[in-house]
C-alpha positions in Angstrom: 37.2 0.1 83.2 33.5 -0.9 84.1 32.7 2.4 82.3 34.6 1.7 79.4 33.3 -1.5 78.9 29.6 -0.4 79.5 30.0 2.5 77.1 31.1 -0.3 74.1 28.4 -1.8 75.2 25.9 0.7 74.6 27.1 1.6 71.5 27.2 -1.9 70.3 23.7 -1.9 71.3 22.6 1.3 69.4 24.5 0.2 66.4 22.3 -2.9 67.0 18.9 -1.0 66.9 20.0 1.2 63.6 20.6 -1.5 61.9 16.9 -3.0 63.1 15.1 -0.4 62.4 16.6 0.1 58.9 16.2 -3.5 58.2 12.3 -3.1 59.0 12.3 -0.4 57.0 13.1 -1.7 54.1 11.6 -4.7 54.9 8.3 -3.4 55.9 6.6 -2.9 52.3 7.2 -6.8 51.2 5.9 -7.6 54.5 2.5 -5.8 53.7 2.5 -7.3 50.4 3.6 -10.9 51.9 0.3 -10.8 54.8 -2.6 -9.2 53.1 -2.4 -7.9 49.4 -3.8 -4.3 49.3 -6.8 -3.9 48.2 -6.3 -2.8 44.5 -9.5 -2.7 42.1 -9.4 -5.8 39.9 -8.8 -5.4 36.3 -12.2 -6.3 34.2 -11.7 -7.8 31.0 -12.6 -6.4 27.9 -15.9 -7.5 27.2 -16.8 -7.0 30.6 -15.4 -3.3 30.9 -17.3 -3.0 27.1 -20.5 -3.8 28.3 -20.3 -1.6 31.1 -19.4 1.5 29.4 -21.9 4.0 27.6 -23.9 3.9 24.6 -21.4 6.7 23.1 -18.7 4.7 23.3 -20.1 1.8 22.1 -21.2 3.5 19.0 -18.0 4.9 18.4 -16.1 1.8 18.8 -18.5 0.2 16.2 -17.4 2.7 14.2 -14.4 2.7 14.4 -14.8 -1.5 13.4 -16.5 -0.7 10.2 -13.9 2.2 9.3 -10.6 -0.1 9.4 -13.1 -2.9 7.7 -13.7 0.2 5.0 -10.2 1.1 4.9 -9.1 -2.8 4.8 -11.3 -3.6 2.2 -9.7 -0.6 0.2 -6.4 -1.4 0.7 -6.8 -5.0 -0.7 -8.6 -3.1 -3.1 -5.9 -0.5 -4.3 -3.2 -3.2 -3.7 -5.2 -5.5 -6.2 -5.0 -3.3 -8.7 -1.2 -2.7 -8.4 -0.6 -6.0 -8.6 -2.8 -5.9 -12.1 -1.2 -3.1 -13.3 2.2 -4.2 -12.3 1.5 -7.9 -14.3 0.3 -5.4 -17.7 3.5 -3.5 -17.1 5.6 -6.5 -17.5 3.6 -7.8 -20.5 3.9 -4.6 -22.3 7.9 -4.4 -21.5 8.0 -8.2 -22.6 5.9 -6.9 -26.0 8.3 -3.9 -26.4 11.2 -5.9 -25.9 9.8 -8.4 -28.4 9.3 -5.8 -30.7 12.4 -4.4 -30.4 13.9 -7.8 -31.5 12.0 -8.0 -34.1 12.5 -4.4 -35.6 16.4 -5.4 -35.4 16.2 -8.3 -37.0 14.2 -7.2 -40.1 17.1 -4.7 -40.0 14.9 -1.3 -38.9 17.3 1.1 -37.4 15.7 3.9 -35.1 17.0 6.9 -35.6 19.2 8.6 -32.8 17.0 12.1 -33.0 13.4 10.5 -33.4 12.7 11.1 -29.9 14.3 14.8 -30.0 12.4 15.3 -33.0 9.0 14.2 -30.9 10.0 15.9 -27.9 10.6 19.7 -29.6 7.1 19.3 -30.3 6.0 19.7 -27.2 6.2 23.8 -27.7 2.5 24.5 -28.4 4.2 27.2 -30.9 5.7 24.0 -32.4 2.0 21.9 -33.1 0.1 25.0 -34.4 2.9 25.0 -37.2 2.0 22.5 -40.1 5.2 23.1 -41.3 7.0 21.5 -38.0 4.7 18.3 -38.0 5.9 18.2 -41.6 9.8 17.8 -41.0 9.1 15.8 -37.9 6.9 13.5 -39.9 9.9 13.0 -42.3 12.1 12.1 -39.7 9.7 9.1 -38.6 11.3 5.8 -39.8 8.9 3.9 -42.0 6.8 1.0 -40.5 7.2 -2.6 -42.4 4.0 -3.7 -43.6 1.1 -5.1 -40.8 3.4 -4.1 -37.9 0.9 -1.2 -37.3 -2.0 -3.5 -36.7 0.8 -6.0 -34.2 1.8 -2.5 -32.1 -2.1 -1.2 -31.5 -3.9 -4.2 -31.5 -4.2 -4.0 -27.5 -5.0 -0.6 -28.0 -8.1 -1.4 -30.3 -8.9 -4.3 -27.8 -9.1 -1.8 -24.7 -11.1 0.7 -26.6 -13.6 -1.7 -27.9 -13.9 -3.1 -24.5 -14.8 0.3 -23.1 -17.6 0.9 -26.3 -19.2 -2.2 -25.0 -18.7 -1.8 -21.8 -20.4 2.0 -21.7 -23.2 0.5 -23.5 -24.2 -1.6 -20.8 -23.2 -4.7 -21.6 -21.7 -7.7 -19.1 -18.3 -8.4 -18.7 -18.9 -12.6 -20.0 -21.2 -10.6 -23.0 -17.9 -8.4 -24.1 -15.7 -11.6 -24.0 -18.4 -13.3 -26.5 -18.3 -10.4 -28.9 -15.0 -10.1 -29.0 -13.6 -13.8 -28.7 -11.5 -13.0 -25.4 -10.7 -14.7 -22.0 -13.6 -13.4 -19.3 -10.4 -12.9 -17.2 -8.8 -10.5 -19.6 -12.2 -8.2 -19.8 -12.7 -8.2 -16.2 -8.9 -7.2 -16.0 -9.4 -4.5 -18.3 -12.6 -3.6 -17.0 -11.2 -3.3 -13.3 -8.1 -1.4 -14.4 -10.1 1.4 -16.2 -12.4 1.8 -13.2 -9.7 2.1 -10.4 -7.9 4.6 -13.2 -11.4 6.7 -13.2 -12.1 6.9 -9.9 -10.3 9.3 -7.1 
């Protein structure tokens, strides 16, 4: 019985030192971290890891500053003009629609076919024949007096504020001449240039 009991008692007492060991085991890494911290190389900050680093890299971050700035400053650029363009959009849709309005209530009809008229044209075949421009130029309604001056009067205004404008002259000297808003020239003005440009 003494055996028995002795033989329990061993195992209970290797069961015992499993369990030890495999609670040290796991144990042992927060331990470590819990009495000394391992010595890990401290994280610089920027500017200090900046200064420390070589003249190559210190050029090409520089660089790399005054290309976004570039590329920023273009953006708000670009976007600029959209925004321009997109305003004249709506002004010209508000003119057309105006227009429009207008033509219906002096009691000008369209024709259906005025556009298919103007769009066979577009066969070179088609312009080279005087005959052609002829019939299509007869299927063009008739304009009521003056409205030709209300349609391309922003036209003219763009195109004289490019004449001045190619001869050198200030954007506040081009509103003078021509009686218009400095805002409005320098609109114009800035719209042409983004259109010319790549």
């Amino acid at each position: 019985m003494l055996s028995q009991h002795a033989s329990s008692l061993l195992l209970l007492a290797g069961v015992a030192v499993a369990v030890y060991l495999l609670m040290r085991k796991t144990r042992q890494p927060t331990e470590l971290s819990d009495r000394e911290p391992v010595a890990r190389p401290l994280a610089r900050d920027r500017d200090h890891a900046l200064q420390a680093a070589p003249a190559e890299i210190m050029q090409w971050q520089a660089e790399m500053h005054e290309t976004a700035r570039d590329l920023r400053a273009e953006i708000d650029t670009k976007f600029a003009a959209l925004q321009a363009l997109t305003i004249l959009a709506r002004n010209e849709s508000q003119r057309l629609e105006a227009a429009i309005r207008r033509a219906e209530g002096v009691g000008i009809d369209a024709p259906r076919d005025t556009l298919a008229a103007i769009e066979g044209l577009a066969d070179p075949d088609a312009l080279a024949d005087p005959q052609r421009l002829a019939e299509v130029a007869a299927q063009m309604p008739l304009l009521p007096r003056g409205l030709r001056g209300e349609l391309f009067a922003e036209n003219d205004r763009q195109v004289a504020i490019a004449n001045l404008a190619a001869r050198g002259l200030a954007p506040t000297e081009i509103a003078r001449r021509l009686s218009l808003p400095i805002g409005d020239v320098e609109l114009l003005l800035n719209l042409r240039s983004t259109a010319t440009t790549p």
